[in-house]
Structures are given as structure tokens and as C-alpha cells.
C-alpha positions as CSV (number, residue, x, y, z in Angstrom):
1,X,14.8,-9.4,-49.3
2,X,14.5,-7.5,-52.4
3,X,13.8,-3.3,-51.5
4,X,10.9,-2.2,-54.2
5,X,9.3,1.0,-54.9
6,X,5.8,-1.0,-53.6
7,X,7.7,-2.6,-50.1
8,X,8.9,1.4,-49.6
9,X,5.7,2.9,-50.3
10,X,4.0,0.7,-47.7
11,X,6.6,1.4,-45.1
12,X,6.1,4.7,-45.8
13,X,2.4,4.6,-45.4
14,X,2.8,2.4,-42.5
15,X,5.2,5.0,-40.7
16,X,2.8,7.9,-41.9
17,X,0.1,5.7,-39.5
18,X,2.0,5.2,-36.8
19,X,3.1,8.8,-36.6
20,X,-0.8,9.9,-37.0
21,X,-1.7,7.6,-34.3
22,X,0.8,8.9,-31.9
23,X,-0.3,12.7,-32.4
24,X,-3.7,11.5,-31.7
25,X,-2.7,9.8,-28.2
26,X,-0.6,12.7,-27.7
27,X,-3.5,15.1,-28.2
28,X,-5.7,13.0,-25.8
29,X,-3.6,12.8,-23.1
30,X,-3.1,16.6,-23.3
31,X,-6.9,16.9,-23.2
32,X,-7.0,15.1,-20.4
33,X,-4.4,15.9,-18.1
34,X,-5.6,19.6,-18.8
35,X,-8.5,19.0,-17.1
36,X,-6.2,19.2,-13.9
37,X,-4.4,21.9,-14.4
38,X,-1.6,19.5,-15.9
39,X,0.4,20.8,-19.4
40,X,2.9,17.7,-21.2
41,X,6.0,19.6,-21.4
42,X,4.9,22.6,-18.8
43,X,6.8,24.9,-17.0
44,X,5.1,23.6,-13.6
45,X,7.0,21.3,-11.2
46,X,3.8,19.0,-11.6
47,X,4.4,19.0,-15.6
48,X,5.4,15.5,-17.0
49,X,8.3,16.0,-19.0
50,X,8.3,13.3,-22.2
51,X,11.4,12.4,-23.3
52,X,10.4,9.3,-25.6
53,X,7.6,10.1,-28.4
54,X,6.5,6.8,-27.8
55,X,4.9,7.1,-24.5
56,X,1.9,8.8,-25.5
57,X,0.9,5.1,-27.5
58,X,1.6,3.0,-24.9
59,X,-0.3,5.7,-22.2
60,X,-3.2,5.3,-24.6
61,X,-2.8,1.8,-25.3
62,X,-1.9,0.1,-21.4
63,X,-3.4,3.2,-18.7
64,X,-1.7,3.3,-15.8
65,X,0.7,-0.2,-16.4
66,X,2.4,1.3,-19.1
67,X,2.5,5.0,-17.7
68,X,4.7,3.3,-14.9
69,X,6.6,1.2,-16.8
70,X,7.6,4.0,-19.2
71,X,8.7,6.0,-15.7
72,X,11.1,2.9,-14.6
73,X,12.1,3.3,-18.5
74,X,13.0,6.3,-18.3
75,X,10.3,7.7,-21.3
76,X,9.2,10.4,-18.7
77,X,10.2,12.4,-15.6
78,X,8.0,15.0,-13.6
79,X,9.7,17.2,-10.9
80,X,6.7,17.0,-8.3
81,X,5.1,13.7,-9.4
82,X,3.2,13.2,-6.0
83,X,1.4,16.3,-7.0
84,X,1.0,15.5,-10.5
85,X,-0.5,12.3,-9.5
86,X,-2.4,14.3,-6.8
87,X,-4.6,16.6,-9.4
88,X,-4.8,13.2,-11.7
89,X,-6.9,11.6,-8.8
90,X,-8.7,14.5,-7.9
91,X,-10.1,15.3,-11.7
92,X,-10.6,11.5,-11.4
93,X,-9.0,11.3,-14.5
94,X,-7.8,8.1,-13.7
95,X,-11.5,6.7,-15.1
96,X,-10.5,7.5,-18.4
97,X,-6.7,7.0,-18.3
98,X,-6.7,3.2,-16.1
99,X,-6.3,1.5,-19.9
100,X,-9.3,-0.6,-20.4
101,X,-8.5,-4.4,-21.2
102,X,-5.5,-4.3,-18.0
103,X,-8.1,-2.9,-15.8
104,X,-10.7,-5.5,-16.9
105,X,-8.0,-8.4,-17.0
106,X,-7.5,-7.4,-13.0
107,X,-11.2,-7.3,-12.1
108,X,-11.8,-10.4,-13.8
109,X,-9.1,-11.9,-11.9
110,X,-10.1,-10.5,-8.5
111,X,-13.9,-11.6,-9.4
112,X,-13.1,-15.4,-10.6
113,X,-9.9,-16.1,-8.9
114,X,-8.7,-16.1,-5.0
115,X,-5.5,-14.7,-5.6
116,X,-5.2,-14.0,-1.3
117,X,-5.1,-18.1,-1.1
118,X,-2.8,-20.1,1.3
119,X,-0.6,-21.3,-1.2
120,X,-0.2,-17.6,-2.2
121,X,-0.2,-15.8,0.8
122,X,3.9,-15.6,1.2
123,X,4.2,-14.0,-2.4
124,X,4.3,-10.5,-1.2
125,X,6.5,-11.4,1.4
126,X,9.0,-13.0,-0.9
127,X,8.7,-10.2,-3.5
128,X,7.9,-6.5,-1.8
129,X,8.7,-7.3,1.9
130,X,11.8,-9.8,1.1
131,X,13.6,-7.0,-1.2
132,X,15.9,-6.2,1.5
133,X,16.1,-5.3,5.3
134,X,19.3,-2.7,4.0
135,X,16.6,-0.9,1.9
136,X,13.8,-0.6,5.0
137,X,16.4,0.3,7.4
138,X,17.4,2.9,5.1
139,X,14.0,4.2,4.3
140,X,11.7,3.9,7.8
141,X,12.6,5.4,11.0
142,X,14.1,3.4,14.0
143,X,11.3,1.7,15.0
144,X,10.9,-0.1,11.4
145,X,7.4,0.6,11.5
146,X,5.8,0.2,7.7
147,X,2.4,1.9,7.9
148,X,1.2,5.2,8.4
149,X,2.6,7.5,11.4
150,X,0.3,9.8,13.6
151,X,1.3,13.2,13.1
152,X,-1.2,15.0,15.4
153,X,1.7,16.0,17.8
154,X,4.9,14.9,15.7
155,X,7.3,16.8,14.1
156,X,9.9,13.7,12.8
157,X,9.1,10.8,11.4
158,X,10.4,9.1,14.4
159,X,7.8,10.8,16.8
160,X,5.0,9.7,14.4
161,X,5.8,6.4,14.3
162,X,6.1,6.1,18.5
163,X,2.7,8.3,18.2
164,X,1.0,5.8,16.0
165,X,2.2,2.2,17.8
166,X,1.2,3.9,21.5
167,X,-2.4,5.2,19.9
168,X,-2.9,1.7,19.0
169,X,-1.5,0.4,22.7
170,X,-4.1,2.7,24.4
171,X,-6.7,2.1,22.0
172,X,-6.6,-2.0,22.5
173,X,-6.3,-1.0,26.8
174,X,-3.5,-3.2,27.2
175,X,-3.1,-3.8,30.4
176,X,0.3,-5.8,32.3
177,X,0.3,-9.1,31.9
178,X,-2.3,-9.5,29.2
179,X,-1.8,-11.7,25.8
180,X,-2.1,-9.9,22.7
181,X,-2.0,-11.3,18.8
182,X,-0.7,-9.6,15.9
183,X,-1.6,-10.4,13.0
184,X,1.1,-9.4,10.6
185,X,3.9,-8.2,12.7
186,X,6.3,-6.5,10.3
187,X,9.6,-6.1,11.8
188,X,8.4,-6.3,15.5
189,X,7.8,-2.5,16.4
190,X,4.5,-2.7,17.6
191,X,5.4,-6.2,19.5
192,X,8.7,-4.8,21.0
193,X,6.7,-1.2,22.2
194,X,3.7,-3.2,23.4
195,X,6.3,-5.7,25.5
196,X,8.7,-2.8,26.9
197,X,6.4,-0.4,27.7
198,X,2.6,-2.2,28.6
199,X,4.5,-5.5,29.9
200,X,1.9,-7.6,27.5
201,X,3.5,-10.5,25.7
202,X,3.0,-10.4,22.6
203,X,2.4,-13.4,19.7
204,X,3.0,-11.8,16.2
205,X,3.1,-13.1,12.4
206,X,4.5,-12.4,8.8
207,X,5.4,-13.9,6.2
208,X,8.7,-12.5,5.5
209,X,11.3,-14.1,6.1
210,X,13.6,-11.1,6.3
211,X,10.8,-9.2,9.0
212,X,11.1,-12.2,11.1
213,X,14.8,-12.9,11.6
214,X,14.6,-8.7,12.1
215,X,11.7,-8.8,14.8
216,X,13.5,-11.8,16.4
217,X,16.3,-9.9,16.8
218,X,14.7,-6.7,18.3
219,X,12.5,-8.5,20.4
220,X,15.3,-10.6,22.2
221,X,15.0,-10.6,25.8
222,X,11.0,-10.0,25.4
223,X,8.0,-11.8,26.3
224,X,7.5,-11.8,22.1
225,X,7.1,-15.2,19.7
226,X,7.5,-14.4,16.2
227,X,5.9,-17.1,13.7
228,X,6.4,-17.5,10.1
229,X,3.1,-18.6,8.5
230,X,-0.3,-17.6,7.3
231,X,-3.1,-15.4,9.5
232,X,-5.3,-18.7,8.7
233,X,-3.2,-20.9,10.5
234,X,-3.1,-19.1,13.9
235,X,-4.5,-21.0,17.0
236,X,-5.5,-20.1,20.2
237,X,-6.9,-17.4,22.4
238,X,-5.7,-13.8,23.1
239,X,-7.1,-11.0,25.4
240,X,-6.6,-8.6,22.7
241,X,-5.9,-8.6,18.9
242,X,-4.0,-6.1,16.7
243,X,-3.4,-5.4,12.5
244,X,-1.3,-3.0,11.2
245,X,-1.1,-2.4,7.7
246,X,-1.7,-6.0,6.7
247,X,-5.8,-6.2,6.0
248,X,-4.6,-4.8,2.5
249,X,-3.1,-8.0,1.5
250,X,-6.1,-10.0,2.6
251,X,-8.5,-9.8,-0.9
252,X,-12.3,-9.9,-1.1
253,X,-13.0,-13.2,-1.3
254,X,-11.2,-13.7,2.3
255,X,-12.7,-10.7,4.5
256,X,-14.8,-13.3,6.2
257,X,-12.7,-16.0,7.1
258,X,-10.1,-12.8,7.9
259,X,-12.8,-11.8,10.5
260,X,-13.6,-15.1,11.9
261,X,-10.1,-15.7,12.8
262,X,-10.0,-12.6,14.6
263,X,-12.9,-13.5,16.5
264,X,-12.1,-16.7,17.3
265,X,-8.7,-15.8,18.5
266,X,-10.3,-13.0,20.7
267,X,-11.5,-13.5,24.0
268,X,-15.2,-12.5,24.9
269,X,-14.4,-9.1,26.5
270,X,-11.2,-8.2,23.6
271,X,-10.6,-5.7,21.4
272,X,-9.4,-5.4,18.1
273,X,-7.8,-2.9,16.5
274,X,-7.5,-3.1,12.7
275,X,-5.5,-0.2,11.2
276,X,-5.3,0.0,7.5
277,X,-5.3,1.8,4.2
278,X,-9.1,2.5,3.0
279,X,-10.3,3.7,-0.5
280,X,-12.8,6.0,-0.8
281,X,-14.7,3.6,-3.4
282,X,-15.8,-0.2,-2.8
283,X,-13.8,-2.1,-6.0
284,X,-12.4,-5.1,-7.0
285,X,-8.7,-5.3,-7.3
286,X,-6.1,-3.0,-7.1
287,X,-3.9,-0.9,-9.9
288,X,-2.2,-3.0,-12.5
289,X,1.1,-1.2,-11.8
290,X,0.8,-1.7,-8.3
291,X,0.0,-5.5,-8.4
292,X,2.6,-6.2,-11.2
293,X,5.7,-4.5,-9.2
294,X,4.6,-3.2,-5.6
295,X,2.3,-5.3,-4.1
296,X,1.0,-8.5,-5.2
297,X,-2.2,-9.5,-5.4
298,X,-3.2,-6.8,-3.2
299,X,-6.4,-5.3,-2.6
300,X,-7.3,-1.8,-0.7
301,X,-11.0,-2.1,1.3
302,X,-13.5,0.8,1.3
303,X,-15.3,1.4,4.8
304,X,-18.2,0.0,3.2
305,X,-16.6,-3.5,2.7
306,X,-14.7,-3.1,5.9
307,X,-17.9,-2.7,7.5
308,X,-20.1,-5.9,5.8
309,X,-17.0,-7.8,7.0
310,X,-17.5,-7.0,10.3
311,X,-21.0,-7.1,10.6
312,X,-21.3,-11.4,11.4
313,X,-18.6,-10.5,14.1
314,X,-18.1,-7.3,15.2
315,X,-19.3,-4.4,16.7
316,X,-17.4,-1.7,14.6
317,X,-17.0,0.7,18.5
318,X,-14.6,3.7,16.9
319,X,-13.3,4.4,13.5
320,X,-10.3,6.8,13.3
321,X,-9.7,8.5,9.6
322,X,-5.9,10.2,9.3
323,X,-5.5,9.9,6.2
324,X,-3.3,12.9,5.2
325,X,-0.7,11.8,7.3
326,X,0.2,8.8,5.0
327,X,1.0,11.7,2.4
328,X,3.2,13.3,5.0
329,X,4.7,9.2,6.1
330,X,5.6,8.5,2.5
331,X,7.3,11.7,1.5
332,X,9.2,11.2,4.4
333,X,10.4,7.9,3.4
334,X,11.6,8.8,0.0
335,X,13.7,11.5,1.6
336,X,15.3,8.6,3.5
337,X,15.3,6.2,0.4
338,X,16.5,9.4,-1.8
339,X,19.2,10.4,0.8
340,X,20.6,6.7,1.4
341,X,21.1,5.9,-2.4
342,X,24.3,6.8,-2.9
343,X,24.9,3.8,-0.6
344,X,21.8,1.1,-1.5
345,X,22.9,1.8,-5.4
346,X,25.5,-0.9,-5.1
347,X,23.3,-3.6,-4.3
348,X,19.8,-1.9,-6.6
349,X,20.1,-0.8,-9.8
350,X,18.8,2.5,-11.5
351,X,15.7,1.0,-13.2
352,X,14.9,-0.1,-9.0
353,X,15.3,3.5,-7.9
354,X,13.5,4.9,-10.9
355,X,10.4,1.9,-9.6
356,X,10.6,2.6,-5.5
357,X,10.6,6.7,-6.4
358,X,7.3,6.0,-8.4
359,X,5.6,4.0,-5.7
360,X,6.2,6.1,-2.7
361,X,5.5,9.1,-4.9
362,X,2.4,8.0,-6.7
363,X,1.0,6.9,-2.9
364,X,1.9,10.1,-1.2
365,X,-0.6,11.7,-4.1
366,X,-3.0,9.4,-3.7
367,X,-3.4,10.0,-0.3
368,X,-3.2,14.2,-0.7
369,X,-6.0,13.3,-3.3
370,X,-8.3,11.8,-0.5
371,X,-8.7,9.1,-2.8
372,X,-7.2,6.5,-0.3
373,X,-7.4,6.9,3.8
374,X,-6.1,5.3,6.2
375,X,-9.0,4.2,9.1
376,X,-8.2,2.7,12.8
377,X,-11.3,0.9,13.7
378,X,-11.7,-0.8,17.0
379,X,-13.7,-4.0,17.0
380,X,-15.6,-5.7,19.8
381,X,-17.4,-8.9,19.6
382,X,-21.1,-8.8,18.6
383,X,-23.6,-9.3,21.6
384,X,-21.2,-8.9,24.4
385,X,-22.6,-7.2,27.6
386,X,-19.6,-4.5,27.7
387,X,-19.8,-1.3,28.5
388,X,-19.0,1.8,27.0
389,X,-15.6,1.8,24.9
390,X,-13.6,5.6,25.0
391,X,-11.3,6.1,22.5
392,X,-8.4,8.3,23.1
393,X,-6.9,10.5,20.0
């Protein structure tokens, strides 16, 4: 193609408006992330450092999908970006930065579509939980425990997560010889702690392939069944009921059967105890970034829709908030994931640790935001003559 003085002048116009529009994202993010104390190019730890003129469009243009994309690109860096991400939430800047159309595309979905369905139940299994049992061995304590630890009394990581799977034991009253249901078992900590030390047998689920064949192999010997399959399809009746850190992967549109399998898997006199991540707002969906690379189809309750969902069910007898010890959990976790890389990088690649360094960052400043919790609520059925329920701490 031919280069002419009228061909140059339009690029040249067109490069003059592409450069205009980028100082003009750039100058709105910086009005923005001033608001929290936050300076693009700072001397702070908590001070993104841009490295790629292009991010401020795409921050502009895509909200949080692209700001996390450009991070596993390698368009950005920031020292301390828990805390960065920390002030974000608590100048709820996020309102203005979440990029409009994704976040509408994800409410829409969450509003018209059941994307918690049976036939797509085992996709976060086969994506997030499937990645690799090297990886979670590397990054969670001995007891493989994925969920928050209690660190009331702890001083490891270790001690919290023993903490937070015998707070649950004494909290549900198992007592020798009882049955107990998990629904979504992980990698078998709670079952093999509940079996060992309360002498309860224990029927547990996932849907993860990799957590099965794990919890099979640590609860050998144990009075333990391990299923592959879906909460929807479980059968029978238990004296007590637990869930750890799987109610987040259960979506809106399913609370209610969620809850009426639990109650009709529970005996009259049971208890439930349902431990999971809470935000502080009742919403559809869940961050873009999140769904497209973390978790999908994911979707984090408030207490308030927690609480509805119970309500045909349940008597709602304690709810536990310890929240600030998920900030504590995660950075704990990318110390492990960070320490262990020089041996996981043979089998992940750089653009993975750049990914798994965003999510357990971005989630430990979430939670030292007080934007997201974490509750323990014990449930008891609706209209049963028991008495008084004591919870310990």
C-alpha cells in the first residue's frame, strides 16, 4: 500500500488520540487511587509501579479484569499489593474502578443464568482445585486444610489449621460413634481429625478428582468414605452435618435446594455447621478476574442472604465472625507458595506464579479491608424442642 502525505497525517492524528486518551485514563486512575493514600509510581511499598504505558487504557477500559490480567502480564508490579488492594477496598474505590460492561456482563449472568448447575458443578474442581496436589502440598500446612485457620491461640499456620478443624468438632458436639456428612471434603482434614480424634465416621464429598485420591489416601485405615459427586446427589441421614469453605461455590439461585439438602440429610436433633467466606454486601456474582482465572462461577454470600436461606430450615443458633484471620491464613500461604517456587517452577510457568501471587494477595487485602469475612454459623432444624445450644470459642 502506497504511503501518502494524507495516510501519514491520519496516523498521525490517530496516534495523537490514542496518546490523549491514555493521559486521560492515566490522570483518572491517579485521581482515584489518591483517594487512598495510593500515588502510580510512589515511593510507598503499596505504590503500583507501571511498567507498560498501556495499562492505564485497559484499567479504564476492562476495571478489575484487565487490572489482573496486565499483573499476570507483567504491565505492573506493586511491592505490598495486599495492602494496596487493602486501601482500594476501604476508599471503596472499587465502585468506580470494577469497569462497567464486565461487571454488568457478570450480573446479568448470575441473574439469568444458573451457572452453580449439575452439569457444571465439577468445573471448579477440574480448573482451581484440579491444578495440582504438588502446588497445595507446597502451599497449605500438613493438614491440607483450604479455608481459613483460627488464630485466637496460634502462632503457625499449622496450629491454626488444628485450631480451626477442632472448633468446628466441638462446635457440631461430636460425640463417639456418631455419623457425620461433609459436604465438600477437600483433601480429608476435617474427616481424618473428626475420625482420629472424636471416633465419628465420617461421609465426605468433592468434586476433585485430585482431593479425593489425596483424602483417600489420608484417611486409610479410618471409618471415612470419600465420594466423587455433587452436594445434590447425597442420600441418606447423618447425626450431624459439616461445610467448610464450599457454600461459596454454591450461587444464588441454589441457596435453597443447598439448605434443603442439609436438612434433609440431618437428623431431627443435628447440627450443622456451615463455615464460609461472607461479604459485607448482598450482590450478585463475583469479580470478573476472580471468576475468569480463580474460581469459577463462584459466588461470596452476605449474612443477609445466608440468613433468608436458612430461614425455611434453620434455626441460625451461633454465628462466629473471624474474619481477619483469613488475611493472616493467605499471607501465610504465599510465603509457602513463594518459598516452594524454585521447585513448583518446573511444572508452572512464570505467567502462573505472576496469577496465584495476585489471588492470594488480592484476598489477604480484601479481608484486612473488612470487605469480606469469614462466619461459622451453626444451624439447627426449625421447630425442634432442643434445648439451649453453647458455643465454645
Amino acid at each position: 500500500m502506497a504511503v501518502t502525505a494524507e495516510s501519514l497525517d491520519k496516523d498521525l492524528k490517530s496516534s495523537r488520540t490514542r496518546k490523549t486518551a491514555s493521559r486521560q485514563a492515566e490522570y483518572w486512575l491517579a485521581s482515584q487511587l489518591a483517594k487512598a493514600g495510593i500515588t502510580l509510581n510512589g515511593p510507598h511499598p503499596w505504590d503500583p509501579q507501571i511498567h507498560n504505558p498501556q495499562f492505564y487504557n485497559r484499567a479504564f477500559a476492562e476495571g478489575t479484569l484487565g487490572v489482573g490480567e496486565a499483573f499476570i502480564d507483567g504491565w505492573w508490579d506493586c511491592e505490598q499489593l495486599d495492602e494496596m488492594i487493602s486501601k482500594v477496598l476501604a476508599a471503596e474505590l472499587q465502585r468506580h474502578i470494577t469497569g462497567r460492561w464486565v461487571f454488568v456482563k457478570h450480573w446479568l449472568m448470575a441473574r439469568l443464568f444458573n451457572l452453580q448447575s449439575v452439569k457444571r458443578a465439577f468445573q471448579v474442581g477440574e480448573q482451581h482445585y484440579d491444578a495440582g496436589n504438588d502446588l497445595y502440598r507446597a502451599m497449605l500446612d500438613d493438614t491440607m486444610a483450604y479455608s481459613c485457620g483460627y488464630w485466637k491461640d496460634a502462632t503457625t499456620l499449622h496450629q491454626a489449621q488444628l485450631a480451626k478443624l477442632d472448633l468446628i468438632c466441638r462446635k457440631a458436639q461430636l460425640q463417639q460413634g456418631e455419623s457425620v456428612v461433609e459436604i465438600g471434603c477437600g483433601w480429608g482434614s476435617f474427616a481424618e481429625l473428626a475420625a482420629r480424634h472424636y471416633g465419628v465416621s465420617v461421609t465426605g464429598i468433592t468434586i476433585s478428582k485430585e482431593q479425593k485420591a489425596l483424602a483417600d489416601e489420608r484417611c486409610a485405615g479410618l471409618p471415612v468414605e470419600i465420594a466423587l459427586m455433587d452436594y445434590r446427589s447425597l442420600q441418606g441421614q447423618f447425626d450431624k452435618a459439616v461445610s467448610i469453605g464450599m457454600f461459596e461455590h454454591v450461587g444464588q439461585k441454589n441457596y435453597d435446594v443447598y439448605m434443603s439438602t442439609a436438612h434433609r440429610l440431618l437428623k431431627d436433633e443435628g447440627i450443622f455447621v456451615l463455615h464460609t467466606i461472607g461479604s459485607d454486601v448482598s450482590q450478585l456474582g463475583t469479580d470478573p478476574w476472580i471468576h475468569k482465572y480463580i474460581f469459577p462461577n463462584g459466588a461470596i454470600p452476605s449474612l443477609t442472604q445466608i440468613s433468608a436461606a436458612c430461614e425455611p430450615y434453620f434455626v441460625i443458633e451461633d454465628v462466629h465472625n473471624f474474619g481477619p484471620d483469613y488475611d493472616r491464613t493467605l499471607m501465610a500461604w504465599f510465603e509457602n507458595f513463594d518459598a516452594a517456587w524454585p521447585q513448583l517452577q518446573d511444572n508452572y510457568d512464570s505467567r502462573f506464579y505472576r496469577m496465584w501471587t495476585y489471588y492470594l494477595k488480592i484476598c489477604a487485602g480484601a479481608f484486612r479491608s473488612r470487605s469480606l469475612q469469614l462466619y461459622q454459623l451453626v444451624l439447627r432444624k426449625r421447630l425442634s424442642p432442643l434445648s439451649r445450644y453453647h458455643s465454645p470459642r
